[in-house]
FIKOL-883047 format. One record per residue (C-alpha): residue in one letter; residue number from 1; x negated, y, z. Coordinates in Angstrom, 1 decimal, padded with zeros to 4 digits. Layout:
N
PT aa   i     px     py     pz
PT  A NUM      X      Y      Z
...
END
This chain:
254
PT aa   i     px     py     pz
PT  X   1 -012.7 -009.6 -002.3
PT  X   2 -012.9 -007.0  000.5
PT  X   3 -009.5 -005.0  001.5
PT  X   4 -009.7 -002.3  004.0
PT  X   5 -006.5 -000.4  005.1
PT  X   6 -007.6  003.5  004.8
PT  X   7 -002.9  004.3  006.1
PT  X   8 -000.6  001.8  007.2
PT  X   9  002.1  004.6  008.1
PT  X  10  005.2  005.4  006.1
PT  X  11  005.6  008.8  004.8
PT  X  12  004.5  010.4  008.1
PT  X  13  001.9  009.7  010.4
PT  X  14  002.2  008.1  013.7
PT  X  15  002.4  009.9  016.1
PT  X  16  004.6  012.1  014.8
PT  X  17  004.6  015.7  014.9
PT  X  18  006.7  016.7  018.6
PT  X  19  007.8  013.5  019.2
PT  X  20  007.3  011.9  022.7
PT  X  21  008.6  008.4  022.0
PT  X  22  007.5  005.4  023.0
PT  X  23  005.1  004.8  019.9
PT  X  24  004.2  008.5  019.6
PT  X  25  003.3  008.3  023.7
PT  X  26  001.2  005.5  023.1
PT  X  27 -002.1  005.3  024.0
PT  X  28 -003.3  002.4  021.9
PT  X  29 -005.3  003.4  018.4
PT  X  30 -003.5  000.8  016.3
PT  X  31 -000.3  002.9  016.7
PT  X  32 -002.1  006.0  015.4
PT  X  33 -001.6  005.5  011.9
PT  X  34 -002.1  007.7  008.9
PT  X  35 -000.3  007.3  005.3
PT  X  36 -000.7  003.9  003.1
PT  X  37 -004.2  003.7  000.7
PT  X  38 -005.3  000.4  000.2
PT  X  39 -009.4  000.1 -000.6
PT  X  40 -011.0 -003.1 -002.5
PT  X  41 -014.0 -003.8 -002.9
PT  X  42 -015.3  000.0 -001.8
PT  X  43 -014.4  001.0 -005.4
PT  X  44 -010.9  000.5 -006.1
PT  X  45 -008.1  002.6 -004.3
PT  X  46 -004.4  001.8 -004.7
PT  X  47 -002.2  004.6 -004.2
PT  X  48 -003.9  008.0 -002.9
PT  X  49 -002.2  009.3  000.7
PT  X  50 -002.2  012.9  001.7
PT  X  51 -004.7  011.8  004.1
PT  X  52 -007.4  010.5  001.6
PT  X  53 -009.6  013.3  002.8
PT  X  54 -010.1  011.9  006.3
PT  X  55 -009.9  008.8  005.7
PT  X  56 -012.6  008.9  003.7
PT  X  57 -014.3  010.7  006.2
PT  X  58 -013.2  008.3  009.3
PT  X  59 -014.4  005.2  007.3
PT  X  60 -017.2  006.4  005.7
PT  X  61 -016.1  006.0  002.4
PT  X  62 -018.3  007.5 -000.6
PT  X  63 -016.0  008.9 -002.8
PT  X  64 -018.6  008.5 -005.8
PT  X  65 -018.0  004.6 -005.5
PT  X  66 -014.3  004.7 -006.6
PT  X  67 -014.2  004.0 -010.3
PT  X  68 -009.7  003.2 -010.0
PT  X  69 -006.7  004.0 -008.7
PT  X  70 -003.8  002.1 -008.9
PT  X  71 -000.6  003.8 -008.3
PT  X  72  002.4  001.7 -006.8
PT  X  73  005.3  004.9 -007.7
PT  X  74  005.2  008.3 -007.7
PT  X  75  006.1  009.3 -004.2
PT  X  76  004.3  011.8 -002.4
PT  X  77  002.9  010.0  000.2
PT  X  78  001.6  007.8 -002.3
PT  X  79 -000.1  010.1 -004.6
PT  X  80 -000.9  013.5 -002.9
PT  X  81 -004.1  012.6 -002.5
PT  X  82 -004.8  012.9 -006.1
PT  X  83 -005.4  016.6 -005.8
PT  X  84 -008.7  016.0 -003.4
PT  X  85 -009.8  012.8 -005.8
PT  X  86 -009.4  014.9 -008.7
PT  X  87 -012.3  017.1 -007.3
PT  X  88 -015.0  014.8 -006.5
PT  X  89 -018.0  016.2 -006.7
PT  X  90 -021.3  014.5 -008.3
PT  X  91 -018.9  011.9 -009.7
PT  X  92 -021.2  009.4 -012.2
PT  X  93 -017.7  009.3 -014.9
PT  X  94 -014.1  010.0 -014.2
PT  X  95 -012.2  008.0 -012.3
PT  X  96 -010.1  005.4 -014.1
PT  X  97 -005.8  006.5 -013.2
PT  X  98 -003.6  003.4 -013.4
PT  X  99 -000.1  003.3 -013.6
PT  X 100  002.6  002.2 -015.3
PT  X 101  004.4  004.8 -018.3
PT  X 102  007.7  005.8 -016.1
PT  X 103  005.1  006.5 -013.0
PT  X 104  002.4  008.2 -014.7
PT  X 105  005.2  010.8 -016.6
PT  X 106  006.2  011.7 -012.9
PT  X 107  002.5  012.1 -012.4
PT  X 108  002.0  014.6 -014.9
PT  X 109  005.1  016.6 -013.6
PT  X 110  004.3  016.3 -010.0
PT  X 111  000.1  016.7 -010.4
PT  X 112 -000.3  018.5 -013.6
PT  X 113 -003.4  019.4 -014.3
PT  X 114 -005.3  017.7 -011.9
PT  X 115 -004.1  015.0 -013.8
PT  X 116 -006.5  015.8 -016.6
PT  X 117 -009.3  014.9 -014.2
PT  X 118 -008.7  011.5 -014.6
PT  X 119 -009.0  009.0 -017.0
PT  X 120 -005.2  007.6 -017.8
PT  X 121 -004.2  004.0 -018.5
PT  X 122 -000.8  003.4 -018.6
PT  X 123  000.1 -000.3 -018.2
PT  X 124  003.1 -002.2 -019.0
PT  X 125  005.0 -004.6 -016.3
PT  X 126  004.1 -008.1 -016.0
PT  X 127  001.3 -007.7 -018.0
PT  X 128 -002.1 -009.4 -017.1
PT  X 129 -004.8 -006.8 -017.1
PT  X 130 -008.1 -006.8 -016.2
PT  X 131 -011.5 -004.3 -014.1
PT  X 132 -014.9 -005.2 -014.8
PT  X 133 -015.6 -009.0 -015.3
PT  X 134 -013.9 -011.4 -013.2
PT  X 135 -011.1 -008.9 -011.6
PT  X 136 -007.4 -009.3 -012.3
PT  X 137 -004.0 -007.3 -011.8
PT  X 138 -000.4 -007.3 -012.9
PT  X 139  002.2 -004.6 -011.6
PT  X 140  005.4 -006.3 -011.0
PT  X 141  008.4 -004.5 -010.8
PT  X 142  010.3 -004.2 -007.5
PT  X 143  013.6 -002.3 -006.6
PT  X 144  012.9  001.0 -004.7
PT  X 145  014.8  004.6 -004.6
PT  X 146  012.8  005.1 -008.0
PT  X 147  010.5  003.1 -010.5
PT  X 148  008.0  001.1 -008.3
PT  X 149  005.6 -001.8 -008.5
PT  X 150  004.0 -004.4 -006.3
PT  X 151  000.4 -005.0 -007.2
PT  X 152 -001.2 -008.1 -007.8
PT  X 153 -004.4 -008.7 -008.2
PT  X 154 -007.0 -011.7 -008.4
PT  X 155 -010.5 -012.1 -008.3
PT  X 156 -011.5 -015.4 -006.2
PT  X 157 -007.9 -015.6 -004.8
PT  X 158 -005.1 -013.6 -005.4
PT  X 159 -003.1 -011.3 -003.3
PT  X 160  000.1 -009.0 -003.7
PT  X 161  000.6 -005.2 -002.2
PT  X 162  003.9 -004.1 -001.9
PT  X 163  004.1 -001.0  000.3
PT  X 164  007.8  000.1 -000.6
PT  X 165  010.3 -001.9 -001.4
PT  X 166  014.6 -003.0 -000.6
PT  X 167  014.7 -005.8 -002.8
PT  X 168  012.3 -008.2 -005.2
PT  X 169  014.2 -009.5 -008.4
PT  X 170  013.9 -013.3 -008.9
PT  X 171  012.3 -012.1 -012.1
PT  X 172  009.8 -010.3 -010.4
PT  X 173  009.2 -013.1 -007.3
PT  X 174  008.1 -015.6 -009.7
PT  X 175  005.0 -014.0 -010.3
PT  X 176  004.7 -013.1 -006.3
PT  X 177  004.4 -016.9 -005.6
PT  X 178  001.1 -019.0 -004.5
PT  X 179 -001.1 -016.6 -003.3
PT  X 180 -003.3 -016.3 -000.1
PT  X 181 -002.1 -012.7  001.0
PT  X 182  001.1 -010.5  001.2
PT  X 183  001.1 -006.9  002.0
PT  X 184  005.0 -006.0  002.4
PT  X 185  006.6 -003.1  003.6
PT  X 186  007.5 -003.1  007.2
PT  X 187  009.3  000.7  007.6
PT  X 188  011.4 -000.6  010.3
PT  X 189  012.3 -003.7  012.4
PT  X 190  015.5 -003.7  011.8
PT  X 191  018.8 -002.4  010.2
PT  X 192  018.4  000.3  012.8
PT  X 193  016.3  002.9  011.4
PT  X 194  016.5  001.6  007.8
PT  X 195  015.8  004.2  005.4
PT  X 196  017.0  004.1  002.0
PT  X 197  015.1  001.8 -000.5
PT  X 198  013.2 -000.3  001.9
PT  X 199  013.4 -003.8  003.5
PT  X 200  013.4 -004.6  007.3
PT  X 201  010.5 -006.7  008.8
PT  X 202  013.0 -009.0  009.9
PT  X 203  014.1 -009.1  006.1
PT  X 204  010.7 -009.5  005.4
PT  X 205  010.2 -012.2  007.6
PT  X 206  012.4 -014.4  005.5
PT  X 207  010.4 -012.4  002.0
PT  X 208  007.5 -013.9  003.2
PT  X 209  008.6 -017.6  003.9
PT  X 210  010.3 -017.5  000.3
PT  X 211  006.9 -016.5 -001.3
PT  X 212  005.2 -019.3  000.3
PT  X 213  002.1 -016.9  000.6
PT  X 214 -000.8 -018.3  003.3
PT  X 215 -000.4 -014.5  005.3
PT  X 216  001.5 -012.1  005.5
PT  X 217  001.0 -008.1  006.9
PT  X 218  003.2 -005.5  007.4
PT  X 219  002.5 -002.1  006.3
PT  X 220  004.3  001.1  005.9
PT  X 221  005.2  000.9  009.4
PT  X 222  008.0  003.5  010.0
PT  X 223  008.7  005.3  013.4
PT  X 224  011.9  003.2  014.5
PT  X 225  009.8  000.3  015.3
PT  X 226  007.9 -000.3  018.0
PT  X 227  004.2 -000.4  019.8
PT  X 228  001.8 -002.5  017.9
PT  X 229  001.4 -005.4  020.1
PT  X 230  005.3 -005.7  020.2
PT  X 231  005.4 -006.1  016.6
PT  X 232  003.0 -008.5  016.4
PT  X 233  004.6 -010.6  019.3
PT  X 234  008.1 -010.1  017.7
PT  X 235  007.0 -011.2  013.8
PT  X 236  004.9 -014.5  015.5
PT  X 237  007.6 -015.2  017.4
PT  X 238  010.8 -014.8  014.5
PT  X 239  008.4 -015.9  012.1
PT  X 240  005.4 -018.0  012.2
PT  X 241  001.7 -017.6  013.2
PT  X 242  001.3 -016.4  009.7
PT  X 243  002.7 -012.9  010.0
PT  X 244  001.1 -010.1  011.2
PT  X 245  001.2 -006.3  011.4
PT  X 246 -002.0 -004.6  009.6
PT  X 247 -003.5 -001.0  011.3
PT  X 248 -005.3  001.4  009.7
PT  X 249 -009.1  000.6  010.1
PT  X 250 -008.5 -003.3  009.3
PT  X 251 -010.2 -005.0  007.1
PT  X 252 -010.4 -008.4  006.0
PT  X 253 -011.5 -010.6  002.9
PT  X 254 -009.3 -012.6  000.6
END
């Protein structure tokens, strides 16, 4: 399974607009970062970032290959890219909209009728379901400032997304357990900065020992962080040589 990080910002890019702090100063790419898409296997998107338009461009993505989308919750940074998805053109059948009942009924408000563009599934939590032949995925339930999900999915391994998160419910962690890859949010570093409704990378430090997974990347980096290279030296060294800090442009295979 191929993953490539299209965003690996939180719900504004970095650099950010006027600022002339240290991350927005610096001069290495991996701190320019644009909002959170995930793509798999160069057809299947989850969540769709206001900046699905060029990162399609800057990675050469062909937008007639993406048969899903998977949709983690209904905030904008996560779904404003809808409206250029939803006008594809020479699209071979419409593109497959996943998302669980409470998210897609926010979707329908928020998109309208872009949202008829799509093909709907709505999908229940916990739930096993399944694209094409041998590719698996359950949303799990995760506490958030409104109704989100992390994203599991398995085709020869299995891997969880969680972009957006402040807590996971033991309910919830038991079905985050044994996997080879865990994509956690990372807005800040620490309590200072911490916005509403998301874990600290120091919190998720201790997440990612708990879930006993083989890696574990940051995304959704925030602005009250610091330089890539600093983050990576800071979750090695509170953490383990399993953590690391993902950057749009990455790509790896699970």
């Amino acid at each position: 399974m191929n993953i490539l990080f299209l965003g690996t910002s939180s719900g504004w890019p970095l650099p950010r607009l006027g600022c002339k702090c240290d991350i927005c100063a610096s001069q290495d790419q991996k701190d320019r970062r644009l909002r959170p898409s995930l793509l798999i296997n160069k057809s299947i998107l989850i969540d769709a970032s206001p900046d699905i338009y060029h990162q399609f461009e800057k990675y050469n993505i062909d937008p007639t290959e993406i048969t899903h989308i998977l949709i983690t919750h209904a905030h904008h940074d996560h779904i404003s890219g809808l409206y250029d998805l939803s006008h594809i053109y020479n699209v071979r059948r419409k593109i497959e909209l996943i998302a669980s009942q409470g998210t897609m009924n926010a979707l329908r408000i928020k998109m309208g009728p872009s949202l008829f563009r799509f093909r709907n599934r709505e999908i229940k939590p916990f739930e096993k379901n399944q694209i094409g032949s041998n590719l698996y995925f359950w949303f799990v339930p995760v506490i958030h400032t409104i109704e989100a999900y992390a994203i599991k999915i398995k085709q020869s391994r299995p891997f969880v997304y969680a972009p957006e998160f402040r807590k996971i419910l033991p309910s919830s962690k038991k079905y985050l357990g044994n996997i080879d890859l865990a994509i956690i949010d990372g807005s800040s570093k620490t309590f200072r900065g911490q916005a509403k409704g998301h874990e600290t990378i120091e919190e998720g430090l201790r997440l990612g020992k708990e879930l006993a997974a083989k890696k574990v990347l940051f995304t959704n980096i925030g602005h009250i962080t610091d330089g890539h290279e600093a983050l990576v030296n800071f979750v090695k060294e509170n953490g383990s040589h399993k953590f690391g800090i993902a950057f749009d442009g990455l790509e790896i295979k699970v």
